[in-house]
N, C-alpha and C positions, 0 to 999 in steps of 0.2 A: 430671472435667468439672464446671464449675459453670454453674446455669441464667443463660442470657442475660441481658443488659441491654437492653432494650426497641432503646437508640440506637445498636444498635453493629451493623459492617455488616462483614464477610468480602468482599475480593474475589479470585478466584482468576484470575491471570493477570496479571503484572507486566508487561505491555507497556504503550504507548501509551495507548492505551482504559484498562487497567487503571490505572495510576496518576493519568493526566488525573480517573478516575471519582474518587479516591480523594480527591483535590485538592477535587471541586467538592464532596464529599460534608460532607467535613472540616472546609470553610468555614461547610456549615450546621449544626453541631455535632455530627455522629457521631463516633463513635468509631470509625476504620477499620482494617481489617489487611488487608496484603496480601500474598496467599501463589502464590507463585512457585514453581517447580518447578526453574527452571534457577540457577544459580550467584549472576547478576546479573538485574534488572530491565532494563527495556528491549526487549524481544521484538530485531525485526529492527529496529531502532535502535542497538543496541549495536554499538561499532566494534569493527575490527581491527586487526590489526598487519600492515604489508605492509612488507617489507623495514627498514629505520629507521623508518618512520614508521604514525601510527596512524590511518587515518577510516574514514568509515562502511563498514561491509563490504556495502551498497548503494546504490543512488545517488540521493539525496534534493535537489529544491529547491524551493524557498519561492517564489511568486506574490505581485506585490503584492495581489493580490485574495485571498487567504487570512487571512480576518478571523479565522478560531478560531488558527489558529498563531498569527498574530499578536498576535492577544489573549491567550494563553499567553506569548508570551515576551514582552511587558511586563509579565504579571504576573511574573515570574519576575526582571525586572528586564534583558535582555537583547536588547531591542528594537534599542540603540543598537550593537551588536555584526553585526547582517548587514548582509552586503558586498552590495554589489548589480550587475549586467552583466548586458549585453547579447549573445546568443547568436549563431548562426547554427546552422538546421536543412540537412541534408544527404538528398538521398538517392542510393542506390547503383541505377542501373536499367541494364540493356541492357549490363554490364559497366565504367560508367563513372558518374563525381559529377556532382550538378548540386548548387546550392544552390535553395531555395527558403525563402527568410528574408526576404523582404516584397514586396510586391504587384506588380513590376514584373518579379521572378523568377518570381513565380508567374503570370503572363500568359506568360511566355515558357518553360515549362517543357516541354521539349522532345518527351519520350515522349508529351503529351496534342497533341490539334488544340485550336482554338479552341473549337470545339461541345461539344468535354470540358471546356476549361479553364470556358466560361460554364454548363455544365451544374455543375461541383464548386461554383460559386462560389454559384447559387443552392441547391443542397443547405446548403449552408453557413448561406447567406440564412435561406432556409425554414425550417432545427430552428433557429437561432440564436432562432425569434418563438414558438419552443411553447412554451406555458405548462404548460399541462395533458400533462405527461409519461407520467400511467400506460398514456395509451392506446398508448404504445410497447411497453407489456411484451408485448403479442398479436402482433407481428410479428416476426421475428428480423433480426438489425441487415443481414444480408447482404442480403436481400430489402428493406429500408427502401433499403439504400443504392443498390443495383442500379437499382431502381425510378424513383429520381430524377435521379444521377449518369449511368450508364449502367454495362456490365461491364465495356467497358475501364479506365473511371476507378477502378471499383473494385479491379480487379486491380492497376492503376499506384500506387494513391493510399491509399484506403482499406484494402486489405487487409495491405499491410506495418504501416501503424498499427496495426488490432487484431493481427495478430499479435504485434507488440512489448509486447503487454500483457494478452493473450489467449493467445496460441499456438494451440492447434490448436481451444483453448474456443471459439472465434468461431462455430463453425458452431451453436453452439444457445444465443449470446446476444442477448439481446432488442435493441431499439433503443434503448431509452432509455440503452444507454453510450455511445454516439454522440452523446445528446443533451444527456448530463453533459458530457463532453469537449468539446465547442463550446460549450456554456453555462459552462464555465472559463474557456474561453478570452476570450469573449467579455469576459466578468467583469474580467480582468486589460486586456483596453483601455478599461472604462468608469473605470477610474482614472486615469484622461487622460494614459496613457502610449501613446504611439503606438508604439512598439516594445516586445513584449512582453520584459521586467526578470526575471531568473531573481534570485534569491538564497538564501546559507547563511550559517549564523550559523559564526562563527570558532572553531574549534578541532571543529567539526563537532556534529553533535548529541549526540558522548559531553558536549560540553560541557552543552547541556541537560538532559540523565540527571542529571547533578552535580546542577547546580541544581535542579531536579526534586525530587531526590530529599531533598536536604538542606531544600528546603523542606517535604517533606511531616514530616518527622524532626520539623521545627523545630514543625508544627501536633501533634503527637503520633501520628502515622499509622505503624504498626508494619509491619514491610520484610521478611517473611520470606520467604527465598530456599534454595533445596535445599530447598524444602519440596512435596513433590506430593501434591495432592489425591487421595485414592483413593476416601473416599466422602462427600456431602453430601446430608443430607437431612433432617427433620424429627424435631426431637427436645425435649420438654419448654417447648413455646410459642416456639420460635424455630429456630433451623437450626444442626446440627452439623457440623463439616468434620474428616475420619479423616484423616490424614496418613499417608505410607508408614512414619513410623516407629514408629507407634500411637498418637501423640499425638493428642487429642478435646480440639477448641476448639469452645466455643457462642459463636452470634452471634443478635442481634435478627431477623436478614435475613443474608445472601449473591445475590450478583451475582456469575454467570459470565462472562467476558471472554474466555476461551479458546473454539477453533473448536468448531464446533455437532457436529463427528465425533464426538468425543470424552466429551461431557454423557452420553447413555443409561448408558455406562458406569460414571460415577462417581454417579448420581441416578439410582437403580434405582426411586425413587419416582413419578417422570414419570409419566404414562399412557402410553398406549400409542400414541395416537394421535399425542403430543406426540414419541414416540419415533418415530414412523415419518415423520415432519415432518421432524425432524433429520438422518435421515436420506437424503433425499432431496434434501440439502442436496450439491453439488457446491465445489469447493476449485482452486484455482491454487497452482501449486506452482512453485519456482525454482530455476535455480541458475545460478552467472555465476560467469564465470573476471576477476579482476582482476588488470589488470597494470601496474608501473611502468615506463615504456619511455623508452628514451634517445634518440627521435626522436619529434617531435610528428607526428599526422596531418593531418587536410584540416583540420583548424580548427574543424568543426562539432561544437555539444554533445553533438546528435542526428544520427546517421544512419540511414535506414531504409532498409531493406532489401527490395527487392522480387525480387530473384531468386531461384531455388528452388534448392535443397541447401543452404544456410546453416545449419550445427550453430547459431547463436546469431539472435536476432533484429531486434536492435540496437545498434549501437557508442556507447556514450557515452564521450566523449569530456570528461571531468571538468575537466580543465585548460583548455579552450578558455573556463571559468566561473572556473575559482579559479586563484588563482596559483600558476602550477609552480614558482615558489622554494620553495613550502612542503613540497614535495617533490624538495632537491636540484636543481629545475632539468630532473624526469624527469616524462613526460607520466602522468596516472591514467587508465586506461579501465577500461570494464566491459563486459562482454559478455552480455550476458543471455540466460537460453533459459527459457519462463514454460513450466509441462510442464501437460498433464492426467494424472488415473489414468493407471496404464497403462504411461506410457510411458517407451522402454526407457533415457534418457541420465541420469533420477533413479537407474538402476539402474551409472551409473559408475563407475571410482575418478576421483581428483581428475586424476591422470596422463592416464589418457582422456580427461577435458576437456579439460584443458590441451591436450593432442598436438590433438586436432581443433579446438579453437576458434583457434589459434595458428594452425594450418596456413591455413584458410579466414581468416582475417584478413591471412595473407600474401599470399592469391589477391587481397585487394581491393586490398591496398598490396602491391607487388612490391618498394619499397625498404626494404623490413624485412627484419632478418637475426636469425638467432640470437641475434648477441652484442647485440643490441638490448634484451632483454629483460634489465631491473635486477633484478627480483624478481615474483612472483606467486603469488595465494593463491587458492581454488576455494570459493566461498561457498553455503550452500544453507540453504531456507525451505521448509517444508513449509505447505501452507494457508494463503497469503500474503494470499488474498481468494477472496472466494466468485465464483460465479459465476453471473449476471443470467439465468437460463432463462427460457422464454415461461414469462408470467402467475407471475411471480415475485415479487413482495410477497404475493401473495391466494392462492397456493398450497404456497409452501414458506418464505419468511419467517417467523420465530418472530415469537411475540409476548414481548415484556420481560417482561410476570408470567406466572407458568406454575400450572400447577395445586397445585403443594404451595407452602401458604401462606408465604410471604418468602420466597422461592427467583424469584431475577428472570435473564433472560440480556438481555446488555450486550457484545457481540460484531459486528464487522464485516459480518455477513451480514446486520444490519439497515440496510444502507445500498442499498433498492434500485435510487437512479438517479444512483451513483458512478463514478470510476474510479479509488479506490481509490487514496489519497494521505494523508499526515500531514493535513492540514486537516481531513479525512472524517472521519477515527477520533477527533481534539480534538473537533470538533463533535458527533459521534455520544454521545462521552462526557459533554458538556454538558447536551444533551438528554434522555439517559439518567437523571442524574442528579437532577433534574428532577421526572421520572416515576419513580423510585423513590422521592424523601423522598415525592411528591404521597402513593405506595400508603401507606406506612409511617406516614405522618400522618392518613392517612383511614381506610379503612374495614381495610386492611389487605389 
């Protein structure tokens, strides 16, 4: 190993966050490396291969209000490549669809009375004008929402939404994801689109991985991949990183990008308190059966689901967004089920998903048959995004510099009042990046 160069920055975790970091890092003249554990870069960006054809092996789309992706893929040169449409939301209640995809459906949405439906709409009203967000972290969102809505609406309305991106976490997340989620939303009609505009870039985001990647190549940003971090920590005025193979790289700095589980382990130098912090850090975990199907569903991008024994928690519906030519003419779903610790369908094989999520999709749609199914593949994500507990920025949020001097974390779990989307983590990385040269240029 040779001693560091003051400007050179290790990031460990080739996802999103990590190469975004790498990008803004590179611009300001560091010298970056990024060292990746799995095959390819890309975290849960990376696509797949489902029957002939290859996309994302989850289901990603673009807001016109998502100014950091956006600003990404112009930089990238790729702007002019997303497709753009208009959805339609679904939900499954009482054993049957309704739509509820703009304001005249949602006045007449059948499960709520009027006093529900005026009561959702000022909830709506209400968090759409808070500014001041942290004071949400003291309440938990079920009580925030209960409180204003009512419990019917929340059972109808609200609780299949957090589920669908929660799962059973809902019961100990704060309010302000509720206040993220309407503050996006919001966001995408102050772009003087009156019907909220889904979009994805063509050829899916393995296309931007490309580009991505070959840009960081083209700045000099080194891509190492099958490389896992075993130890980093402070070595000869700058930060060492062990590799599983024994190989010892020094860097000026290092930025951690992988989940906060996993740091104690590999930076045995942390304090203790820092360690016990990280700890107390909570994770969303996933796994979705995708399928390519030879009959389209109800048409909706989204369906949520409000009835109970549901293996999965909402149907997306991929094609009702992108065009089914580019799969053969066969519709894409995804089926997602978001798990906490614990719980027992992370502990599947893929065959078990498939049989139960199949089966329960045929209860919704009874014109599905066996021969229906073209191809499918059973996708899964381990700590896909943290999760918002009461007084969670001030109590278990990391901070980006840590105790051992040039060792920063740069991870998802710093996004207290998200819902956890490509935009989040582009932006996360910006500002990250930011506050890492600010340390590395000042005092250290």
């Amino acid at each position: 190993m040779t001693h560091p160069e003051k400007k050179t920055v290790g990031i460990v975790g080739g996802g999103i966050v990590g190469l975004t970091l790498a990008l803004e890092l590179s611009e300001r003249g560091y010298g970056v490396t990024v060292l990746e554990a799995e095959d390819a870069v890309g975290g849960i960006l990376v696509p797949m291969r489902i029957g002939d054809y290859t996309w994302d092996r989850f289901y990603h789309v673009i807001l016109n209000s998502d100014r950091a992706v956006l600003g990404l893929l112009e930089r990238l040169g790729l702007l002019g490549e997303i497709r753009w449409g208009a959805t339609r939301t679904g939900f499954y209640t009482d054993g049957g669809f309704h739509s509820m995809s703009n304001i005249l459906e949602f006045l007449r949405f059948p499960p709520l009375s009027f006093l529900d439906i005026f009561r959702l709409g000022g909830t709506i009203f209400l968090t759409s004008r808070i500014r001041a967000w942290q004071g949400l972290e003291k309440v938990s969102v079920e009580s925030w929402l209960c409180r204003l809505s009512g419990r019917r609406t929340f059972q109808k309305i609200w609780l299949p939404l957090l589920k669908s991106k929660l799962g059973e976490n809902y019961r100990v997340t704060n309010a302000a994801f509720i206040w993220a989620t309407i503050a996006r939303m919001y966001a995408a009609r102050r772009t003087g689109v009156k019907q909220e505009m889904f979009g994805y870039v063509g050829g899916t985001y393995g296309r931007v991985l490309d580009r991505l990647r070959a840009t960081l190549e083209g700045r000099g940003v080194k891509l190492l991949c099958g490389q896992p971090v075993v130890r980093l920590g402070p070595a000869d005025g700058g930060i060492e990183a062990k590799l599983a193979d024994g190989t010892r790289l020094a860097f000026g700095a290092a930025a951690l990008t992988t989940p906060c589980s996993g740091i104690p382990g590999i930076c045995p130098a942390l304090s203790e308190p820092e360690k016990q912090r990280l700890g107390r850090l909570q994770y969303e975990h996933v796994v979705c059966l995708v399928l390519l199907l030879k009959k389209k569903l109800g048409g909706y991008y989204i369906t949520n689901i409000t009835e109970e024994g549901f293996p999965f928690t909402t149907v997306i519906e991929m094609t009702a967004l992108v065009d089914s030519g580019l799969f053969g003419g066969h519709s894409l779903v995804y089926l997602p089920r978001y798990l906490a610790d614990g719980d027992p369908v992370m502990g599947w094989d893929d065959a078990a998903v498939k049989d139960a999520f199949w089966k329960a999709l045929r209860d919704m749609h009874p014109q599905l048959a066996d021969g229906d199914v073209a191809a499918w593949a059973v996708t899964r994500a381990r700590s896909v995004f943290p999760v918002t507990t009461l007084n969670y920025s001030a109590e278990v949020m990391p901070e980006t510099r840590t105790s051992v001097r040039g060792l920063f974390i740069a991870n998802s779990s710093q996004i207290p009042n998200g819902t956890m989307n490509v935009n989040e983590l582009v932006a996360l990385a910006g500002r990250k990046a930011q506050e890492i040269a600010g340390c590395m240029e000042g005092a250290g």
